[in-house]
C-alpha positions in Angstrom: 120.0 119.6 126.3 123.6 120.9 126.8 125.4 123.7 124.8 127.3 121.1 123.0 124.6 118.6 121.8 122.3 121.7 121.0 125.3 123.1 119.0 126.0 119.1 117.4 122.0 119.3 116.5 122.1 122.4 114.8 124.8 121.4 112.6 123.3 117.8 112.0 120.1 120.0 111.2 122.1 121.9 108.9 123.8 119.1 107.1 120.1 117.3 106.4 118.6 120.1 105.2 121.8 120.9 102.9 121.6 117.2 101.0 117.6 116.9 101.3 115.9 120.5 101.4 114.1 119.7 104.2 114.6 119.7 107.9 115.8 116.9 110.1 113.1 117.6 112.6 109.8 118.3 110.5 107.5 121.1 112.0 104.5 118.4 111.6 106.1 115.8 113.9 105.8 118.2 116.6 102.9 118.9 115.6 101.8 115.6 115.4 103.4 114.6 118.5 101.6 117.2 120.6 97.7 116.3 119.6 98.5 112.5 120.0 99.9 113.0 123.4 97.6 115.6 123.9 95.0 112.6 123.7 96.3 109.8 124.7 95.2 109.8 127.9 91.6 110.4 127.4 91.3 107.9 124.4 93.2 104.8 126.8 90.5 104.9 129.2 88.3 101.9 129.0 87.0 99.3 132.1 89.4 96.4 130.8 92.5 98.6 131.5 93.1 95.9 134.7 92.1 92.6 132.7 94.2 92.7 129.8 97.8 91.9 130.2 100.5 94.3 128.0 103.8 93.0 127.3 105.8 95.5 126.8 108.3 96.7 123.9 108.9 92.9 122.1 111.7 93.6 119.6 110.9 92.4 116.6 113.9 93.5 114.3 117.1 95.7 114.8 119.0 98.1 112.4 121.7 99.5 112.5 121.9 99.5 116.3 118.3 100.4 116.3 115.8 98.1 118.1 111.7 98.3 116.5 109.6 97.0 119.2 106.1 96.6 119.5 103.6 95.6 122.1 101.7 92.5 122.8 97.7 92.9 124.3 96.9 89.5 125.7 93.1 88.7 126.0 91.6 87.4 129.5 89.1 85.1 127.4 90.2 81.9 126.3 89.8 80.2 122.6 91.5 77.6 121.6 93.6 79.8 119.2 93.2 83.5 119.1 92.7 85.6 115.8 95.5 89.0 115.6 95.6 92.2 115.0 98.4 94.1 113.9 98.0 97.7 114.4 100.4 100.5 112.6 99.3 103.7 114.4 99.8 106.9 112.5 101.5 110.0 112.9 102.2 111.5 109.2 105.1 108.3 109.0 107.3 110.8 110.9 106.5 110.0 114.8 105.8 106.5 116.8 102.8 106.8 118.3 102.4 103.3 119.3 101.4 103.9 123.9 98.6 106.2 122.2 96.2 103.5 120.4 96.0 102.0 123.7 92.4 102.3 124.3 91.5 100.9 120.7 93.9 98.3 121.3 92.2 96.6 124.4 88.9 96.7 122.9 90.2 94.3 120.3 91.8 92.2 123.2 88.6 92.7 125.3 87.0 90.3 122.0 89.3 88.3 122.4 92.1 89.2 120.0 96.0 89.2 120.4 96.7 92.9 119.2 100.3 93.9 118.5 100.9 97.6 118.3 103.8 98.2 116.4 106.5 100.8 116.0 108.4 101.4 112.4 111.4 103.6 111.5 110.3 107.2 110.7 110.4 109.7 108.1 113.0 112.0 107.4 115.3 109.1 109.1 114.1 107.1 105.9 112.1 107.2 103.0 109.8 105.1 101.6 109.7 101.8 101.1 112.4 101.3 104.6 108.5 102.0 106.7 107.1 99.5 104.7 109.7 97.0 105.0 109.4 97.2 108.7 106.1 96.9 108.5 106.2 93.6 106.7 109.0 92.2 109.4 106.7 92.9 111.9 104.2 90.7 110.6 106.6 87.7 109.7 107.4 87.9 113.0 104.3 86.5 114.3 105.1 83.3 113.0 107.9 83.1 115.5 105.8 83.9 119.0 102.3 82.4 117.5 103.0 79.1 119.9 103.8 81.7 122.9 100.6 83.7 122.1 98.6 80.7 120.7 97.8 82.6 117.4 95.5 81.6 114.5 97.7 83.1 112.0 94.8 82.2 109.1 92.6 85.0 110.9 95.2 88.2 111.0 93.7 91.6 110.9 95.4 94.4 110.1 94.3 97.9 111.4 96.0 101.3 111.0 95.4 105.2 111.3 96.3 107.8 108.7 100.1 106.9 107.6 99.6 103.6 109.3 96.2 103.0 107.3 98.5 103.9 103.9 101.2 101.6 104.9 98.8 98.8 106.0 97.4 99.4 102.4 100.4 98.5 100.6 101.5 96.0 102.9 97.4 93.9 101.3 99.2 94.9 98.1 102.6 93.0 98.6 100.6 90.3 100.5 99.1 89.5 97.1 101.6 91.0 94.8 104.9 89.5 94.1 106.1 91.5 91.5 105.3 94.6 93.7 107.3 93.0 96.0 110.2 92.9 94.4 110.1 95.9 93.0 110.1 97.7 96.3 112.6 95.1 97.5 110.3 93.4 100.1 110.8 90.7 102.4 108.4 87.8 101.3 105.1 88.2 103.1 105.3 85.2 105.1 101.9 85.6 107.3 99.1 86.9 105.5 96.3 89.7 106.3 92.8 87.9 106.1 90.9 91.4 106.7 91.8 94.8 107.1 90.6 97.8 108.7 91.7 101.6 108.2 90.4 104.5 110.1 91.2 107.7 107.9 93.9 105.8 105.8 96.0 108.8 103.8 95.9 106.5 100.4 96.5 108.5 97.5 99.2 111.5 97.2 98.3 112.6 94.1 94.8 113.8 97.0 97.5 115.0 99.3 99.2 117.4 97.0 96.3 119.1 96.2 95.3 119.7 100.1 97.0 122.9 101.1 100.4 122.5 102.3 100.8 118.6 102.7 103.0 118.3 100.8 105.3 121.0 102.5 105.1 119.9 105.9 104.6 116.1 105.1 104.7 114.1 102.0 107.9 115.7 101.2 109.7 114.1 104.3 107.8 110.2 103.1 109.6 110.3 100.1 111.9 112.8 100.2 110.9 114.4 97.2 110.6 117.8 97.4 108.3 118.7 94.6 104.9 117.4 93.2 107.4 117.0 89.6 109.6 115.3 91.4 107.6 113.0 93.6 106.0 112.0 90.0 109.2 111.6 88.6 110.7 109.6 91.6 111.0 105.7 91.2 107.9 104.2 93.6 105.6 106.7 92.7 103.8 104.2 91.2 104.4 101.8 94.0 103.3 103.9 97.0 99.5 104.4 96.2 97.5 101.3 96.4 95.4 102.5 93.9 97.3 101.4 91.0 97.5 97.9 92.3 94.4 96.6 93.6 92.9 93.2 92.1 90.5 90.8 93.2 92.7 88.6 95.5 92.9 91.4 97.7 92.3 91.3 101.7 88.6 91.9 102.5 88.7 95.9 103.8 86.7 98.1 106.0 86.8 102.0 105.6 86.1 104.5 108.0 87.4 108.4 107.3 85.5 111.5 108.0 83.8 113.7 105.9 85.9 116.7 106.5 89.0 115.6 107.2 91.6 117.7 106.3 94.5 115.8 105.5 92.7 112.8 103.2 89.5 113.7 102.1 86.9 111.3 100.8 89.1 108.8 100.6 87.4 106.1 102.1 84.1 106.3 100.1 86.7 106.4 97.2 88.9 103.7 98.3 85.8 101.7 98.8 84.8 102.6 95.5 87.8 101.5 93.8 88.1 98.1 96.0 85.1 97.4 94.5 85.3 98.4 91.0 88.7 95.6 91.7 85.8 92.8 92.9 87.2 93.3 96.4 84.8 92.9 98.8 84.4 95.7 101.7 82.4 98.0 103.4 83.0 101.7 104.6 81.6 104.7 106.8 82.2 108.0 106.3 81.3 110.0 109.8 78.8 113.2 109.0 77.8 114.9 111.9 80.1 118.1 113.8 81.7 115.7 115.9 82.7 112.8 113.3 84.1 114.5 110.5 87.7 115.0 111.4 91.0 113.2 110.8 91.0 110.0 112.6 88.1 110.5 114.4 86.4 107.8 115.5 89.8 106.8 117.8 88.3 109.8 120.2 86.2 107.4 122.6 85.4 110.6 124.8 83.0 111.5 122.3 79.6 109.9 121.8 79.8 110.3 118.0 83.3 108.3 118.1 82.0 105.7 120.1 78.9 105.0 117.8 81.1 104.6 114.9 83.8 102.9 116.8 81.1 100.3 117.4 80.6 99.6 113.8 83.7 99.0 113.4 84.1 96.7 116.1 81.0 94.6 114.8 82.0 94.6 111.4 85.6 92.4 112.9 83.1 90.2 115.0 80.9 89.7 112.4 84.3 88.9 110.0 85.5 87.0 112.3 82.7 84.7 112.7 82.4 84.3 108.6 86.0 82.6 109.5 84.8 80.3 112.4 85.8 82.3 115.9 82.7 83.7 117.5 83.4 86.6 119.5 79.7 87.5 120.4 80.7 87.3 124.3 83.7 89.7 124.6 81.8 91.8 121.5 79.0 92.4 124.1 81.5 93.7 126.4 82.7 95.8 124.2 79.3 97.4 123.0 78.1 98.0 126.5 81.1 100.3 127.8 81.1 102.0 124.1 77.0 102.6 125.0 77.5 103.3 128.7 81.0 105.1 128.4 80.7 107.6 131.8 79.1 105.0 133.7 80.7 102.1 132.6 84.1 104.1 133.8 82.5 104.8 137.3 81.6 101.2 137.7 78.2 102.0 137.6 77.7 99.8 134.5 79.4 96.5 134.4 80.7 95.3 131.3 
């Protein structure tokens, strides 16, 4: 970076922290950004890295000169039509993470899904609900590639990580909920989520602010609200936990979080708990050993604890998915036997 765009930064910098009391380029995203990179490597490695086609960086909406994009995992097996899943990675709503679920993302496609990995706008750019009104464009617009892809848009999973588990949350809630909808100024929720899954969804602020500096270094910069008084005080408080709207019609959910994690404690044996309580039905698996307690966990497919409870959650979509009519027992197998034989299956010594 030259003198001059350093010196145009620090005065944009200035300017954004003037109006909002916060900085243009939160300390977290960088933080963020370095463990997710950190790990992306390690986490994309499976054996169906050369089978399964990527299409990269589909637009699916501009603004204001600004192109979203997300990309397409294309499945070697063969159905007649193929159920999706529509992943929102995470990243504390402030950083696109979206070439670092690419390991989680094939073994969906390895089943046979089409998986689109999406990007939204970030946080302090916007505030809540623009993320979520990305989020809900990105899923309309399956309806205009699902004769390109040859999607079964009746079977439509959506999966997401920390911020992208809480956005996938409320985007159930305005699938259902039109008055919600409008309130937050939604587009119409054309194509519907049959099932979800979130893997250490960040649900419920009112948790967050009592977690040691979350709310400093990141709910501040989803809402731009830079008190707990004034998040409380702020027009969608309401309407950005999914807690105060869950009801009965509500996409069948699975939960997985771990026991200590840090930034969203407990919430999805609490979630689960309250999607019940709502006649919602779900299931949910908290990780309790050394290596399966942290944030987002179960996304680390180095680690033998991961895998195990990565498999759950991949035989919870199969079994899902064959309640609906698509059996995915064959690529489900596949799937299983690299997450039970990860070294060898990686050397080739164990075909999968």
């Amino acid at each position: 970076m030259d003198k001059t765009t350093r010196a145009k930064e620090r005065q944009l910098n200035k300017e954004f922290r003037k109006k909002y009391g916060m900085f243009r380029h939160p300390l977290m995203a960088d933080v963020f950004d370095v463990f997710e990179g950190s790990r992306a490597v390690p986490n994309g490695r499976t054996p169906f890295n050369d089978e399964i086609k990527v299409v990269k960086d589909v637009v699916y909406k501009s603004v204001n000169g600004e192109d979203l994009v997300m990309d397409v995992y294309l499945p070697t097996l063969k159905l007649d039509k193929h159920p999706v899943v529509l992943d929102i990675p995470g990243g504390g709503w402030m950083i696109h993470n979206r070439n670092r679920r690419d390991g989680y993302a094939r073994l969906y496609a390895t089943m046979g899904a089409v998986v689109f990995v999406i990007e939204h706008r970030v946080s302090p750019a916007v505030f809540f609900p623009e993320h979520l009104i990305d989020v809900v464009d990105a899923i309309n617009f399956l309806e205009s590639v699902k004769d390109t892809y040859n999607l079964d848009l009746d079977k439509v999973t959506v999966t997401g990580d920390s911020s992208g588990g809480h956005l996938g949350s409320l985007l159930g809630v305005a699938s259902v909920n039109e008055e919600y909808r409008k309130k937050l100024g939604l587009p119409e929720v054309k194509v519907k989520p049959a099932r979800q899954i979130f893997i250490s969804g960040a649900f419920s602020f009112d948790v967050m602010y009592r977690i040691p500096c979350t709310h400093l270094l990141i709910v501040r910069y989803y809402s731009g609200k830079l008190s707990r008084k004034a998040f409380r005080a702020w027009e969608f408080y309401r309407e950005s936990d999914p807690y105060n709207f869950l009801t009965a019609d509500y996409p069948i959910t699975y939960n997985n979080g771990g026991g200590l994690d840090f930034l969203c404690a407990g919430e999805a044996k609490r979630f689960s708990k309250a999607l019940t309580k709502a006649g919602v039905r779900n299931d949910y698996y908290v990780g309790k050993n050394v290596l399966n307690n942290s944030h987002c966990y179960v996304l680390r497919l180095p680690f033998k604890p991961a895998r195990q409870d990565m498999l759950k959650i991949m035989t919870w979509y199969r079994d899902e998915m064959l309640s609906l009519g698509i059996d995915l027992t064959e690529g489900h197998s596949r799937v299983k036997t690299f997450l039970d034989n990860y070294k060898k299956a990686l050397k080739g010594k164990v075909k999968c």
